[in-house]
MIMAR-424174 format. One record per residue (C-alpha): residue number from 1; x, y, z. Coordinates in Angstrom, 1 decimal, always signed. Each point is the difference from the previous one (the first is absolute). Layout:
nr=NUM | X=X | Y=Y | Z=Z
...
This chain:
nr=1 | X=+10.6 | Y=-0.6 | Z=-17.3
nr=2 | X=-1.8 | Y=-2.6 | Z=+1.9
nr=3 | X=-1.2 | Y=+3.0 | Z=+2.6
nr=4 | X=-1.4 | Y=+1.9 | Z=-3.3
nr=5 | X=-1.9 | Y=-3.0 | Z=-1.2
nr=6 | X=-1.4 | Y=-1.4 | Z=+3.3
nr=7 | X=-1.3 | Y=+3.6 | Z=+1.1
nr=8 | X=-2.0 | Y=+0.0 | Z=-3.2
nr=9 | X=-1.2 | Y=-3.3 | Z=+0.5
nr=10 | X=-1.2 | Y=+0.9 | Z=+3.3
nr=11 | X=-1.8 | Y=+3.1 | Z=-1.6
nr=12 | X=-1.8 | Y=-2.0 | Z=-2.6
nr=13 | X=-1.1 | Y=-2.0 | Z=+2.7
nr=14 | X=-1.9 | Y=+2.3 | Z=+2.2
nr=15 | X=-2.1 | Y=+1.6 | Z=-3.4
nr=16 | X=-1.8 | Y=-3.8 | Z=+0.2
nr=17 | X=-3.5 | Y=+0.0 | Z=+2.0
nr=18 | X=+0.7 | Y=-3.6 | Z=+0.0
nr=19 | X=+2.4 | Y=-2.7 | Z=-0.6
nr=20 | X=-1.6 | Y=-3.1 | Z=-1.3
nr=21 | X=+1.7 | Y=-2.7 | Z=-2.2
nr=22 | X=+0.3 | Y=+2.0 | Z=-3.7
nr=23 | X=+1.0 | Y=+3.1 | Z=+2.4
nr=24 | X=+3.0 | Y=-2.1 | Z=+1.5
nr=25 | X=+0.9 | Y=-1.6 | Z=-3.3
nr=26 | X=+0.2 | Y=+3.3 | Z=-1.8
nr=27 | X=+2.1 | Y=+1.0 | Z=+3.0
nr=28 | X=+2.3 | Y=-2.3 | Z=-0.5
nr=29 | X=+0.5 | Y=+0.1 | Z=-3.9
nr=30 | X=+0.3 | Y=+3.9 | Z=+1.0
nr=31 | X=+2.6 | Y=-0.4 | Z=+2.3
nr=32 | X=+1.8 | Y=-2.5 | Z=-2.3
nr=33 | X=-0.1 | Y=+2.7 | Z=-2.8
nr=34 | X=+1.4 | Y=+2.6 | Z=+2.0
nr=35 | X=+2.9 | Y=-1.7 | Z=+1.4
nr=36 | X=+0.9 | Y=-1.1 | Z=-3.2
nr=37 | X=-0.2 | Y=+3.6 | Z=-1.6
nr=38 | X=+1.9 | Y=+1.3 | Z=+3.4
nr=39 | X=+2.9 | Y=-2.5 | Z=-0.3
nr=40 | X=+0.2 | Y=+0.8 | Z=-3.9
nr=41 | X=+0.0 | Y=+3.8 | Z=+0.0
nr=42 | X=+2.0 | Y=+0.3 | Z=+3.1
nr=43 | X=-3.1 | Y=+1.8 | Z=+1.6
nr=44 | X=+0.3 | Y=+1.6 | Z=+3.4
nr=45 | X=-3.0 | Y=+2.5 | Z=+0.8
nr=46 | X=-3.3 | Y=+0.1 | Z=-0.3
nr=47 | X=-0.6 | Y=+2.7 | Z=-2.6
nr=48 | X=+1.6 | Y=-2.7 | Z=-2.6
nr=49 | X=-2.6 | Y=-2.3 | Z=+0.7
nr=50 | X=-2.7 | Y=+2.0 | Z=-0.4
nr=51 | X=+1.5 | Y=+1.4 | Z=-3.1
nr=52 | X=-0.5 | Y=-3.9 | Z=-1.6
nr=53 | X=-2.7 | Y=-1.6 | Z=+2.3
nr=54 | X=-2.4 | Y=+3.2 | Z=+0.8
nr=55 | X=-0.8 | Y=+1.3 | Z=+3.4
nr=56 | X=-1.8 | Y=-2.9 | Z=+2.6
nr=57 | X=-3.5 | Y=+1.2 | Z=-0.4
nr=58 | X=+0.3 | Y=-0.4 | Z=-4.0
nr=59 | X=+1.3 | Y=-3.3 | Z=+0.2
nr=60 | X=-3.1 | Y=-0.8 | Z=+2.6
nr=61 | X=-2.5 | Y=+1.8 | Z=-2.7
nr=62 | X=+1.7 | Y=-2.3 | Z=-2.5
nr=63 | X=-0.7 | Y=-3.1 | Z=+1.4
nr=64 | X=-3.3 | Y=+0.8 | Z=+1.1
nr=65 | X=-0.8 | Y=+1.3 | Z=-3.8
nr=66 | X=-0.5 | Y=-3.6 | Z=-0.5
nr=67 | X=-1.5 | Y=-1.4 | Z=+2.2
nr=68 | X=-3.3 | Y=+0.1 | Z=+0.3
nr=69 | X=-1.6 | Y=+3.0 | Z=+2.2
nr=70 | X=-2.7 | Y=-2.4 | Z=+2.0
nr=71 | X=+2.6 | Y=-2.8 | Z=+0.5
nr=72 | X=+1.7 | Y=+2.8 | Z=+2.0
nr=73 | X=-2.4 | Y=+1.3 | Z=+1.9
nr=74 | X=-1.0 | Y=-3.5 | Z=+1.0
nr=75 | X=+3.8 | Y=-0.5 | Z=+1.5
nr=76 | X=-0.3 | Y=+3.1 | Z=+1.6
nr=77 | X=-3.1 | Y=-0.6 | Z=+1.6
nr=78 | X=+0.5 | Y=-3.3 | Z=+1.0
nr=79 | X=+3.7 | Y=+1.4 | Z=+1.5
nr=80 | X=-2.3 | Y=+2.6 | Z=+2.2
nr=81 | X=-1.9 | Y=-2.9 | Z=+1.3
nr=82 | X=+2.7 | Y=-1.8 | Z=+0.9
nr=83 | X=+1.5 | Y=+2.9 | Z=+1.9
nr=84 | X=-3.6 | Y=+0.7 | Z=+2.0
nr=85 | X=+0.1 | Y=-3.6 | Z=+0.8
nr=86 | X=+3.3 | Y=+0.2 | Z=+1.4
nr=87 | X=-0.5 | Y=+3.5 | Z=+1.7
nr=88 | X=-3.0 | Y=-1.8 | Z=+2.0
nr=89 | X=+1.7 | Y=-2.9 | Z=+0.8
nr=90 | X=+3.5 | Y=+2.0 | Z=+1.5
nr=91 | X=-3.1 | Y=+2.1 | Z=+1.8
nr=92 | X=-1.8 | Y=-3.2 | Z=+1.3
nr=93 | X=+3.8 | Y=-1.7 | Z=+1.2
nr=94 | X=+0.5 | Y=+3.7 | Z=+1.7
nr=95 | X=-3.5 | Y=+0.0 | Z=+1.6
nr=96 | X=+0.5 | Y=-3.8 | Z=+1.3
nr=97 | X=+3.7 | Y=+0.4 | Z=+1.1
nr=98 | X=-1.5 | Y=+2.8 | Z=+2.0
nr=99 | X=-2.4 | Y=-1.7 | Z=+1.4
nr=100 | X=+2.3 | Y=-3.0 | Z=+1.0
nr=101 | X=+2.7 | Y=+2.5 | Z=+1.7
nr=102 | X=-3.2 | Y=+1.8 | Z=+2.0
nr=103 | X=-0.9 | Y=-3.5 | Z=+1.2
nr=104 | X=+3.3 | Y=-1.2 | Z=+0.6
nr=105 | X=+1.1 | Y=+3.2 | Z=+1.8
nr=106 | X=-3.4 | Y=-0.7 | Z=+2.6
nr=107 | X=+1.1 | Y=-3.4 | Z=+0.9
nr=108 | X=+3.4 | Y=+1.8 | Z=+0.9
nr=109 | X=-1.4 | Y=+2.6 | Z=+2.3
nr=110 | X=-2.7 | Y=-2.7 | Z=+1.5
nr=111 | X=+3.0 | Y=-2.1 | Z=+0.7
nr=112 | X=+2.0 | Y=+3.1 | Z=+1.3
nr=113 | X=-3.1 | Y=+0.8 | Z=+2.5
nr=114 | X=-0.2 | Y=-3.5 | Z=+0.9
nr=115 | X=+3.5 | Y=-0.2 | Z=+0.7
nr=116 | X=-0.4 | Y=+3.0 | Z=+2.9
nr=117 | X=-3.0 | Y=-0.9 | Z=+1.7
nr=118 | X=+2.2 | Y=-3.3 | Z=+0.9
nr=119 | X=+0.7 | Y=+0.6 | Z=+4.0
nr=120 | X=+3.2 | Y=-2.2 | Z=+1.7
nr=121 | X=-1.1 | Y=-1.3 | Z=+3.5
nr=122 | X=+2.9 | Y=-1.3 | Z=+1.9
nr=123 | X=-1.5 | Y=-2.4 | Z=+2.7
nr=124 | X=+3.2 | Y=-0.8 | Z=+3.1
């Protein structure tokens, strides 16, 4: 039962471009809803669930049915922006840790030489 309901849960949730706050919040009244329909009909599968709730990507047209079409493609532009400016900044880290080992690793080889060259005299 709880297997059944979670899975579709799961599915709902990848049909959303984004989740922003009226996303979660129909989430969660969504996820209340089918728990309560799955502990009351005894459901275990799937099928029954779409049989009452519809598949995941009608629930998703559903909800976005109402909303407003440019408040949506604002979220999902400002979500692609946000995941450029992290991209770049993961690329930057990478490009400076890089850096900072290729230094580092000089420092240990000039010590390394340095360490060789060193000749033991023994005066008697």
């Amino acid at each position: 039962m709880k297997k059944a309901y979670k899975e579709y849960i799961s599915d709902v949730k990848k049909f959303f471009p984004v989740k922003g706050k009226e996303e979660r919040k129909f989430l969660k009244k969504l996820a209340s809803d089918i728990e309560i329909f799955c502990e009351d009909e005894n459901i275990t599968n799937k099928k029954e669930i779409y049989k009452k709730f519809g598949t995941p990507h009608n629930v998703v047209n559903d909800f976005y049915s109402t909303e407003d079409i440019d408040v949506v493609i604002k979220k999902i532009k400002f979500s692609k922006y946000i995941k450029i400016f992290f991209a770049i900044l993961a690329v930057i880290a990478i490009l400076i840790s890089a850096v900072y080992c290729m230094f580092w690793y000089e420092d240990h080889q000039m010590i390394l030489r340095q360490e060789m060259v060193g000749v033991e005299t023994i005066i008697e």
